[in-house]
PAZAPA-4460 file (N, C-alpha, C; in steps of 0.05 Angstrom, whole numbers, plus 32768, in hexadecimal, padded with zeros to 4 digits):
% residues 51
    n_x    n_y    n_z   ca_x   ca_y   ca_z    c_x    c_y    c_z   seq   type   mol
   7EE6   7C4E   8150   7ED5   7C4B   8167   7ED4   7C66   8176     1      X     A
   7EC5   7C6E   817D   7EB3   7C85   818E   7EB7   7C82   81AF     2      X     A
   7EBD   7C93   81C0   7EB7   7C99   81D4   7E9E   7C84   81DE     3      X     A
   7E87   7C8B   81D0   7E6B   7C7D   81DE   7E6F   7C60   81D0     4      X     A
   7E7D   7C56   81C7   7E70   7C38   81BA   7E78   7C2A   81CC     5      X     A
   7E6E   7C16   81D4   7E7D   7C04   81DF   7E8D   7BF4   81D6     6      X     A
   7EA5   7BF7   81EA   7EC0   7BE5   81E7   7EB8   7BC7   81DE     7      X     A
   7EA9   7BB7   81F5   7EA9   7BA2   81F7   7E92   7B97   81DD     8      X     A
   7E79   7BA1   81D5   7E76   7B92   81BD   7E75   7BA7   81A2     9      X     A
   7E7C   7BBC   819D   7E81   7BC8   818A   7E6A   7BDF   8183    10      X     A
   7E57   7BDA   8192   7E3B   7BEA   8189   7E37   7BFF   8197    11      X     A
   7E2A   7C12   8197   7E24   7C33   819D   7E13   7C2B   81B6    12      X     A
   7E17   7C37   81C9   7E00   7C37   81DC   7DE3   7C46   81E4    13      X     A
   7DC9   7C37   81EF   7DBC   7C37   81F0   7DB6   7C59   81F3    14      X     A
   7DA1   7C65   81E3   7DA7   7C87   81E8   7DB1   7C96   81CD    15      X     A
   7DC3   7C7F   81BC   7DD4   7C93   81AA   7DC8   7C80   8190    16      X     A
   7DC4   7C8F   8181   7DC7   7C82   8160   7DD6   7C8C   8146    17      X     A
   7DCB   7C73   813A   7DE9   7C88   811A   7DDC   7C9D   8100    18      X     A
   7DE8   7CA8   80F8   7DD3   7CB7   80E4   7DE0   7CA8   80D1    19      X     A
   7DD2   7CAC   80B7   7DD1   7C9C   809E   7DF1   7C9D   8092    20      X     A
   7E06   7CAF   809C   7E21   7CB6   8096   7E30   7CA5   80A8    21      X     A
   7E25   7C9C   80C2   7E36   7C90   80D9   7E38   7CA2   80F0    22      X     A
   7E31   7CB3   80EF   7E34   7CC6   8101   7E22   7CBE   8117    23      X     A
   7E33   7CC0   8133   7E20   7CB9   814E   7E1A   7CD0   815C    24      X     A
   7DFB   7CD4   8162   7DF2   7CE7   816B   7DE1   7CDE   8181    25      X     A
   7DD1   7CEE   8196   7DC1   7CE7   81AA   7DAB   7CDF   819D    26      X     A
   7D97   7CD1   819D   7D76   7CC2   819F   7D68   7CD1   81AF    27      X     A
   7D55   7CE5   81A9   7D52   7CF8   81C3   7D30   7CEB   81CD    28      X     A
   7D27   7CD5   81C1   7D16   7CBE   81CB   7D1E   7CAD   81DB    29      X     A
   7D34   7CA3   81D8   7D47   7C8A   81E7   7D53   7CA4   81FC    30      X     A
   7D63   7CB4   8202   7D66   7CC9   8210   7D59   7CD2   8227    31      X     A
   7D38   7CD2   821C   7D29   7CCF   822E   7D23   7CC5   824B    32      X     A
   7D29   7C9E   823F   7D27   7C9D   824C   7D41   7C90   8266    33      X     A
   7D54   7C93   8258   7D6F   7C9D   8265   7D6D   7CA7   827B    34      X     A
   7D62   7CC6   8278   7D60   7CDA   8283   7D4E   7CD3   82A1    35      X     A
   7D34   7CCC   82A3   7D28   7CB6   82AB   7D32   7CB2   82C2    36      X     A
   7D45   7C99   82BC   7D4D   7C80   82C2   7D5E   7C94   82E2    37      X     A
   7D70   7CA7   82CE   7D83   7CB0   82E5   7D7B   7CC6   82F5    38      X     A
   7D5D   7CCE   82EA   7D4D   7CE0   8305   7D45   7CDB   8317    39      X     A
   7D35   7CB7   830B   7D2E   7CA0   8327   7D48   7C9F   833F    40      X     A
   7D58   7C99   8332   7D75   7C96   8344   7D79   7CAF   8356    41      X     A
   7D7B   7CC3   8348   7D81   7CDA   8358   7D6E   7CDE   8370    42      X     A
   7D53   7CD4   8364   7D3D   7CE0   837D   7D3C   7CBF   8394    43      X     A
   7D53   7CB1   8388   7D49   7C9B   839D   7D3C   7C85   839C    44      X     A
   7D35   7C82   837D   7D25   7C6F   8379   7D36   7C59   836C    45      X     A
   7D35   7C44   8381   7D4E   7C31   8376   7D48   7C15   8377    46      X     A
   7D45   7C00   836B   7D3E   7BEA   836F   7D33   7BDE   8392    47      X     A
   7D51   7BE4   839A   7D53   7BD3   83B1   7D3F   7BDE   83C0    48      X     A
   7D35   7BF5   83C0   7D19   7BFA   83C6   7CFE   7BE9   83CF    49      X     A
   7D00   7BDF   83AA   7CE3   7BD6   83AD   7CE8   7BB6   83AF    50      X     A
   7CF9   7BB1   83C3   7CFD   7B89   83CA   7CE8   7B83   83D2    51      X     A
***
């Protein structure tokens, strides 16, 4: 097990995939929109916002 997999059900998380050897690398599609997700946050844009 890897650093990034998760403990609790065994699988790689969302962002990372395997190459055809097993090897886990970044998704730099899925990364995307990662990246995204935690710029909204930074600038403020947070759920509880839009109640």
């Amino acid at each position: 097990m890897t650093l990034i997999e998760s403990r609790f059900f065994g699988r790689i998380c969302y962002g990372y995939t395997r190459d055809e050897d097993g090897f886990i690398f970044v998704d730099e599609e899925k990364a995307k929109v990662i990246k995204m997700i935690f710029r909204f946050s930074l600038e403020g844009m947070i759920l509880e916002k839009f109640r």
